[in-house]
Structure formats: structure tokens, C-alpha cells
C-alpha positions as YAML, in Angstrom:
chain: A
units: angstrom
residues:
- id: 1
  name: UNK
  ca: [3.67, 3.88, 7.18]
- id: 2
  name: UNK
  ca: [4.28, 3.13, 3.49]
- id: 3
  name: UNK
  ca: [6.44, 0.30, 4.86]
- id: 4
  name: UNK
  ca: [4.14, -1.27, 6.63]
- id: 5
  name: UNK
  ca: [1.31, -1.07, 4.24]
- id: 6
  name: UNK
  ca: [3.42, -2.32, 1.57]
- id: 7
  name: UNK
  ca: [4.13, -5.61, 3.87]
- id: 8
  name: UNK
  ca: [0.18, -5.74, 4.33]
- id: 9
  name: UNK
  ca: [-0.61, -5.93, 0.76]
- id: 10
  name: UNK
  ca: [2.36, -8.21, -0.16]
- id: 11
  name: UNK
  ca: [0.85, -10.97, 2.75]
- id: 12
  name: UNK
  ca: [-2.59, -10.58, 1.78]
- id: 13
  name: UNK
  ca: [-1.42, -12.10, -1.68]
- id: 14
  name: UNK
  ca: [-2.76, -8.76, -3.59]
- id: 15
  name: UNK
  ca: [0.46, -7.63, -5.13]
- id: 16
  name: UNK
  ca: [3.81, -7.01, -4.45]
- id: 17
  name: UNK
  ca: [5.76, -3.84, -2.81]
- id: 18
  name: UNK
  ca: [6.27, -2.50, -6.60]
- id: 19
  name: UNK
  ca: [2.44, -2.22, -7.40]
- id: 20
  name: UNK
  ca: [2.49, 0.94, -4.51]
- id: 21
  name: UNK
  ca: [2.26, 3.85, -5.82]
- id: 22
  name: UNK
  ca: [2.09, 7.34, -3.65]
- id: 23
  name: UNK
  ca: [-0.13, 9.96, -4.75]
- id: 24
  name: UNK
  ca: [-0.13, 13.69, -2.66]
- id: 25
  name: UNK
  ca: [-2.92, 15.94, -3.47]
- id: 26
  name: UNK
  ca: [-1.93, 19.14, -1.71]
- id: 27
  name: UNK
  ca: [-1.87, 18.07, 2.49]
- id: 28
  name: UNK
  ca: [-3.66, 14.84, 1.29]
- id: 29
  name: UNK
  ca: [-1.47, 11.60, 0.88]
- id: 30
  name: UNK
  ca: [-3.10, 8.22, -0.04]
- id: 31
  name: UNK
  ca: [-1.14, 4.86, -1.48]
- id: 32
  name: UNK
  ca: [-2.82, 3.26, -4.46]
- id: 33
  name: UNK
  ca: [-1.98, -0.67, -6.09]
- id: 34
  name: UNK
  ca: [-1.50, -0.72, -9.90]
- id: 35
  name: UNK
  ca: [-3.87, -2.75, -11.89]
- id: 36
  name: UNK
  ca: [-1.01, -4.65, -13.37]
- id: 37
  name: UNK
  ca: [-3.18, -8.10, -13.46]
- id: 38
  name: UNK
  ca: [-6.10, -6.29, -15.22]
- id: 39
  name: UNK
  ca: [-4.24, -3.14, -17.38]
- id: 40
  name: UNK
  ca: [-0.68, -4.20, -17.76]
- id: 41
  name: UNK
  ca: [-0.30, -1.95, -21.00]
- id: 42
  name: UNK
  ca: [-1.83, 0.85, -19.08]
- id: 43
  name: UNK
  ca: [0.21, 0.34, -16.09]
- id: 44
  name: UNK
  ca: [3.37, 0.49, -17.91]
- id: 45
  name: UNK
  ca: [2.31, 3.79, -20.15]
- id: 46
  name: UNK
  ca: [1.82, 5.27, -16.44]
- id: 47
  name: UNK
  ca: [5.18, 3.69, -15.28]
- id: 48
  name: UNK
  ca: [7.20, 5.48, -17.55]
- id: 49
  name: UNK
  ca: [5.49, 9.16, -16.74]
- id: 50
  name: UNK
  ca: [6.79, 8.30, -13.45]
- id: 51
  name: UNK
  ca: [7.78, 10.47, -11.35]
- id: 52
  name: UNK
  ca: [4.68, 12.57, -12.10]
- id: 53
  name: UNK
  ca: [3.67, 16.06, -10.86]
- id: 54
  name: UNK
  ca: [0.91, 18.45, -12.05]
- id: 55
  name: UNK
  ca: [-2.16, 20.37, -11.20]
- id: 56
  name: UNK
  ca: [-5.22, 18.58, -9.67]
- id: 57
  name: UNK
  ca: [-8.15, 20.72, -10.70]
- id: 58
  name: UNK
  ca: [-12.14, 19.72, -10.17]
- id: 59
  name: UNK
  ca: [-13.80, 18.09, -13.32]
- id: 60
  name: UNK
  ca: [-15.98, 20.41, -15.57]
- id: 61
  name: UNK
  ca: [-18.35, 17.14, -17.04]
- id: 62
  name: UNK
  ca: [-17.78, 14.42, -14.89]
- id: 63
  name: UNK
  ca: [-19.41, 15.42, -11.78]
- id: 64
  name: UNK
  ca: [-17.43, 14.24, -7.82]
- id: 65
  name: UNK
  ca: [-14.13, 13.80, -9.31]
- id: 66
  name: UNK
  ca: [-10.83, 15.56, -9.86]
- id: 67
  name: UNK
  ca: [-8.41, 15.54, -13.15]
- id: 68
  name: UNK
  ca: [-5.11, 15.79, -13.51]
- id: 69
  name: UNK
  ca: [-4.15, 17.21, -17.60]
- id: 70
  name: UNK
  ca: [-0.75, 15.68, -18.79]
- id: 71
  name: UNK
  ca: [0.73, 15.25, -21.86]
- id: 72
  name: UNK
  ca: [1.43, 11.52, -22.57]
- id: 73
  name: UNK
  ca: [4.53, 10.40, -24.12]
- id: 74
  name: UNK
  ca: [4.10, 10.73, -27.72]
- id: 75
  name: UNK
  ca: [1.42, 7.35, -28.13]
- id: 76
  name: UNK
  ca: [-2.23, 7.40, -27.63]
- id: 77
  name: UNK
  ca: [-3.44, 4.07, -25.63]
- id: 78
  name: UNK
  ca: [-6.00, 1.87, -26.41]
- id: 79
  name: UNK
  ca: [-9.03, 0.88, -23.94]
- id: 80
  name: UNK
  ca: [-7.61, -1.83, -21.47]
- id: 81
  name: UNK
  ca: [-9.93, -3.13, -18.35]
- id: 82
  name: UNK
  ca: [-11.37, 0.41, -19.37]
- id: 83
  name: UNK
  ca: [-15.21, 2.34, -17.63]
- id: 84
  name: UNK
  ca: [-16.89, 5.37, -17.74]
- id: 85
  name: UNK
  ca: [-18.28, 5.17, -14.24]
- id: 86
  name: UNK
  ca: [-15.46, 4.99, -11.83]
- id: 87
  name: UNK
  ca: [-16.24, 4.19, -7.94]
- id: 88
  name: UNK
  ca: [-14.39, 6.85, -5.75]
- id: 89
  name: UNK
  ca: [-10.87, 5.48, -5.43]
- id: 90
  name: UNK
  ca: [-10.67, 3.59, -8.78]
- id: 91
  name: UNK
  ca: [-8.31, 5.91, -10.49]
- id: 92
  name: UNK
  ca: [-8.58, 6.05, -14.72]
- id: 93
  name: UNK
  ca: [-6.21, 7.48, -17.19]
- id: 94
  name: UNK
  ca: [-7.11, 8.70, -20.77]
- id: 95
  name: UNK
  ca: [-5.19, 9.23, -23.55]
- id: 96
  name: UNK
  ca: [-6.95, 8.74, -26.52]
- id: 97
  name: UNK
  ca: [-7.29, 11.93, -28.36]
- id: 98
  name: UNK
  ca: [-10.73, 12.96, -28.54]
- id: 99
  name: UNK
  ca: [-10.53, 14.98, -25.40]
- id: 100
  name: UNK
  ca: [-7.38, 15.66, -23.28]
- id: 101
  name: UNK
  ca: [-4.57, 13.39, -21.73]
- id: 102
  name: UNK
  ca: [-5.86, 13.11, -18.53]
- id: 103
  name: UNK
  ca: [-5.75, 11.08, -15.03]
- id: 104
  name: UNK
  ca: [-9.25, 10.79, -13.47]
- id: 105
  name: UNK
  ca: [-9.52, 11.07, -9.46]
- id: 106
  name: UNK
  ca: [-13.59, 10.11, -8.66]
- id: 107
  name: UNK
  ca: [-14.20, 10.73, -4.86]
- id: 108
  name: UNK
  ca: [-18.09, 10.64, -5.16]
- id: 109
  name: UNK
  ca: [-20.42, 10.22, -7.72]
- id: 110
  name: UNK
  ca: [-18.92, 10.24, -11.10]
- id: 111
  name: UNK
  ca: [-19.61, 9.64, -14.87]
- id: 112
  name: UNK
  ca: [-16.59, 10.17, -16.99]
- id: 113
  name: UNK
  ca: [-17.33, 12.95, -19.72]
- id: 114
  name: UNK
  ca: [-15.73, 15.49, -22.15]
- id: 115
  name: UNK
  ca: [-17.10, 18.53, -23.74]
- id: 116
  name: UNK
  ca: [-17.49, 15.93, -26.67]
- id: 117
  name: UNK
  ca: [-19.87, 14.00, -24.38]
- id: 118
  name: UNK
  ca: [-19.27, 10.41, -22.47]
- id: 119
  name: UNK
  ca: [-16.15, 9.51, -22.84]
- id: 120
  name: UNK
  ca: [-14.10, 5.99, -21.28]
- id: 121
  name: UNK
  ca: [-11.14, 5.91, -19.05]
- id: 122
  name: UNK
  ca: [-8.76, 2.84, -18.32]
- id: 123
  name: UNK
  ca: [-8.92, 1.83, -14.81]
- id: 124
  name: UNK
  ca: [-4.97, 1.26, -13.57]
- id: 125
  name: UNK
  ca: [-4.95, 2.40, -9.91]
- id: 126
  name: UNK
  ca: [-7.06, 1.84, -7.10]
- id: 127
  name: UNK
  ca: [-6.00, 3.57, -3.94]
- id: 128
  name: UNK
  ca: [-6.39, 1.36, -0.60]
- id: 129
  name: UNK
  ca: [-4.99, 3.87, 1.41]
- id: 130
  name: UNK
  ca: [-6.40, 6.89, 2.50]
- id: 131
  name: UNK
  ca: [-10.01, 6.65, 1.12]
- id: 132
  name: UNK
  ca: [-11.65, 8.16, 3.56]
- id: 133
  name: UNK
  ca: [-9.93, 11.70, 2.55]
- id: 134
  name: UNK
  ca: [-11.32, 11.48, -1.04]
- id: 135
  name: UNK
  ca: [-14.17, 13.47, -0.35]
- id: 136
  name: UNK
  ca: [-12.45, 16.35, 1.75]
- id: 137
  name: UNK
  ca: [-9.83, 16.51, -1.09]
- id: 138
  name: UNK
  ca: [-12.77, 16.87, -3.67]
- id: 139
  name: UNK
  ca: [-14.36, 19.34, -2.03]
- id: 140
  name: UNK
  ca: [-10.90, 21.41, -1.47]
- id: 141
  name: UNK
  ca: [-10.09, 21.72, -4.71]
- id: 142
  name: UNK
  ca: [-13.65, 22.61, -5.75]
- id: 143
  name: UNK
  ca: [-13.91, 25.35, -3.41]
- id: 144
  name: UNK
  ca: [-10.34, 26.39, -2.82]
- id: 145
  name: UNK
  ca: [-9.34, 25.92, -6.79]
- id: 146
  name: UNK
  ca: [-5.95, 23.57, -8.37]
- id: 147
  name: UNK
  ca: [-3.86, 21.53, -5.91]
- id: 148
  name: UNK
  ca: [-0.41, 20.17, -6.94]
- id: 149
  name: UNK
  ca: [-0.29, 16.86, -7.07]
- id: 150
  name: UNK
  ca: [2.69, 14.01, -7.51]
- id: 151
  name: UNK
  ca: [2.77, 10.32, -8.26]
- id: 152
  name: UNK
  ca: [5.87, 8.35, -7.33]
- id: 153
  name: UNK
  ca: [6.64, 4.53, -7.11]
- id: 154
  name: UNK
  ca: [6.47, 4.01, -3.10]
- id: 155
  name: UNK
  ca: [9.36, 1.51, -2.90]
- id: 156
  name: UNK
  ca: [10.97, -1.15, -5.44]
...
């Protein structure tokens, strides 16, 4: 599948085969583009985590969306094509050091906050595969608790 997907994307003109990235949430698999065009600093901060695994776990403030705590690389990184209000599927990362390191997951309504109030995220993935799970996967790991999750570069 990731094969053919990755052919899709590269005809439509959106990006190439290294913009794929896989993401598994638990039983949940989806394939998201990086935001090279619009985050390039961003993308390459999240390039060099890569291969990433952690714990997805439902937001506290934020409302339909799912975070992933890491700890970034030794650099904080300024806001780049950055929002508070994510759409589901438009995945953020933070690291700027008034709340945690984190990757933000939205699958419903969402308004990115910290226990120090509204916070900003930089938008650097948007997943175009596997949307239509969002919302199960949300509500798993609301009612079921932490899922492990993994990020990997889907071919190169």
C-alpha cells in the first residue's frame, strides 16, 4: 500500500516519495506528507528524531486530540507555518519551552493549550492516509488509556 500511495502523491505533483512518513498508533496505521514547502526548519528538527517511538496519550487542555511527550534534541524551535487550532489530521510539534516537547495528533475539535493556557504548535505533517480512523483512535486512547506509537520515513 505505502508503495502505491507514495506513486499517487509523487504524480499528483504534491511531493515526492521522501515527504511519506508512517505513523502507527496502536492497530491504527495512517501515512502523513511533511510540510517541507511550508516548515522546512520544522521538518528537518522532526527528521532527525526519526525513527520515533513513544506513548500516545489523550490531551488534558486541548480538547479531540492526542499528544505524544518527547524530548527534543537539545534546541528549542522557533514558530514556523505555526496554529493553535489544528484541523483533525494536521499534525503540530512543539518545542518551545513553556510547556512540554510535544507532537500534537487533533482528530476532532481542537484548540492547542497547556496548563499555562493557549499555547501554538508548528504545523509539519498532514496525514492523507487513513483519516477516517482519527476519530476511533481518539476515542481509544481516551477510553482505553496510552497507545504506543512510531514515526518512520516510509521509503527514500
Amino acid at each position: 500500500m505505502g508503495e502505491k500511495l507514495a506513486s499517487s502523491v509523487e504524480k499528483r505533483g504534491r511531493g515526492s516519495v521522501d515527504e511519506l512518513i508512517e505513523i502507527r498508533v496502536g492497530d491504527f496505521r495512517f501515512v502523513a506528507k511533511l510540510e517541507s514547502g511550508a516548515a522546512p526548519r520544522t521538518c528537518k528538527f522532526f527528521m532527525d528524531l526519526l525513527p520515533f517511538s513513544g506513548s500516545a496519550l489523550h490531551c488534558r487542555w486541548s480538547g479531540e486530540s492526542i499528544w505524544v511527550p518527547f524530548t527534543p534534541p537539545g534546541w528549542t524551535l522557533d514558530f514556523e507555518n505555526h496554529t493553535s487550532f489544528p484541523r483533525p489530521g494536521q499534525i503540530l510539534i512543539y518545542a518551545q519551552g513553556f510547556s512540554e516537547p510535544e507532537i500534537l495528533m487533533p482528530y476532532g475539535a481542537c484548540a492547542f493549550n497547556s496548563k499555562v493556557g493557549q499555547i501554538a504548535g508548528n504545523h509539519f505533517l498532514t496525514i492523507e492516509s487513513g483519516t477516517s480512523g482519527l476519530a476511533d483512535l481518539g476515542h481509544d486512547v481516551l477510553w482505553k488509556g496510552a497507545h504506543e506509537v512510531s514515526f518512520r520515513l516510509l521509503s527514500r
